[in-house]
C-alpha positions, 0 to 999 in steps of 0.5 A: 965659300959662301951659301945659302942656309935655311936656319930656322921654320920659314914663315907660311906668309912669305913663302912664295916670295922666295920663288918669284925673287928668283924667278925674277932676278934670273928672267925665268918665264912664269906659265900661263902668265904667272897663274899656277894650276892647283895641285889640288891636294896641298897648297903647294902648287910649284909642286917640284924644282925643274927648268923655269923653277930654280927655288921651290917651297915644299908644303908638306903636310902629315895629318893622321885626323882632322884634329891631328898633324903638322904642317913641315914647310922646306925651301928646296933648291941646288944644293951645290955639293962638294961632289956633283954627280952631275960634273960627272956625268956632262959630257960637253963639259958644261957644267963647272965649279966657280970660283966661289965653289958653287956648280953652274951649268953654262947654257952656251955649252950645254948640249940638252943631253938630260944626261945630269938630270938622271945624274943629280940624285936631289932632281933638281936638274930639268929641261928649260923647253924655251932655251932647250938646255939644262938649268937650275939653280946658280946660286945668283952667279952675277950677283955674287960677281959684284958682292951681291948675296943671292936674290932669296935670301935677300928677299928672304924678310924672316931670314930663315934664308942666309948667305954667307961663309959657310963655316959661320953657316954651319955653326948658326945651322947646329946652334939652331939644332940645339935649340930645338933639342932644348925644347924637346924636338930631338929628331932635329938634325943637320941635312949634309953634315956627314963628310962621309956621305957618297954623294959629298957634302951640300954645300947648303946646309939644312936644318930639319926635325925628323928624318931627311925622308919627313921632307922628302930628301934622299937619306943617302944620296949617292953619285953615279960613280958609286954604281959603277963598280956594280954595273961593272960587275953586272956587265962582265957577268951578263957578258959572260953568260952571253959568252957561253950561250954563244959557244953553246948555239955553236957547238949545236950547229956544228952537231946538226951539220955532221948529223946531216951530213951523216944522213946524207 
């Protein structure tokens, strides 16, 4: 299996240029001809993943003063997981795992249900207006097809983007972990790593200092399946109640039949 890995702060200076790589190498439109409309409280104007943005550069920033913050900074993308909630949830079948283990959602197929959008507890599902499907991220399918590494990480200068096996990923991902421990950030930790996790293991890996919820990522993303026995419950216990104010509602019409014909 190979992936994509941020191992290491990304540079501010290349930040954008992970995006349009992508953009660029999957014909994805750019609106208003490329020229993104301020957000007007950060300098990150892409502001979220959906249909046309496969990769998206979070600028978050955390200022308690004028004097008196930081500036954290997380390439997001599809974290192809091991368990995909949105596979669980395609009806048409559309969404596949390949052979080199990443999820791909087959636009051919892809009926515009929405229903992965609400399934991927990431959001990094949404609507392509033009094509009128579903889509985010491949991994670079085709590139991969011919040995090609995806198209941010090779555009990636700093290599704060890698691609590999993921084991070797892995291992350079927590090599950096430790490396942050040694200069005294002990929040840092790895995004993914717990194979116990509901929603399965990405198979991107994350390094980040602080809680997942400092870049804003689900501290315990769960797969729609992991609801079903509580809306299973609910359903039998709504159907139950529905049951009995039935019996009820038939029991008073009889009652007020025989008092009429009593009256009668």
């Amino acid at each position: 299996m190979q992936t994509v890995v941020s191992v290491r702060t990304p540079s501010p200076r290349w930040q954008r240029r992970r995006e349009v790589a992508c953009k660029n190498w999957n014909q994805l439109p750019f609106p208003h001809g490329g020229v993104s409309e301020m957000s007007g409280d950060s300098y990150d104007n892409t502001r979220k993943l959906d249909g046309t943005h496969w990769r998206h550069v979070k600028f978050i920033e955390q200022f308690d003063g004028p004097y008196n913050g930081r500036w954290l900074m997380m390439s997001d993308v599809c974290k192809h997981c091991v368990k995909a909630g949105c596979i669980e949830v395609c009806p048409t079948g559309a969404i596949i795992r390949t052979e080199f283990d990443t999820v791909v959602i087959q636009s051919d197929v892809c009926n515009g249900c929405r229903a992965c959008i609400a399934g991927c507890p990431f959001g990094v599902i949404d609507m392509n207006m033009i094509s009128g499907t579903a889509q985010k991220c491949t991994l670079c399918y085709d590139r991969m097809g011919v040995g090609l590494e995806p198209a941010c990480s090779k555009a990636c200068p700093t290599d704060s983007i890698q691609f590999g096996p993921i084991s070797e990923l892995r291992a350079r991902a927590q090599k950096r972990v430790d490396q942050l421990k040694a200069h005294g950030e002990m929040r840092a930790r790895l995004y993914g790593d717990d194979p116990k996790r509901p929603a399965g293991r990405p198979e991107r890996v994350l390094s980040a200092g602080g809680q997942p919820g400092s870049v804003r990522l689900p501290a315990n993303p769960q797969l729609p399946s992991s609801r079903l026995q509580k809306s299973g419950a609910f359903s039998v216990a709504t159907a139950a109640v529905l049951g009995v104010l039935a019996l009820v509602g038939i029991r008073k019409r009889r009652m007020d039949e025989k008092e009429g014909v009593m009256n009668v």
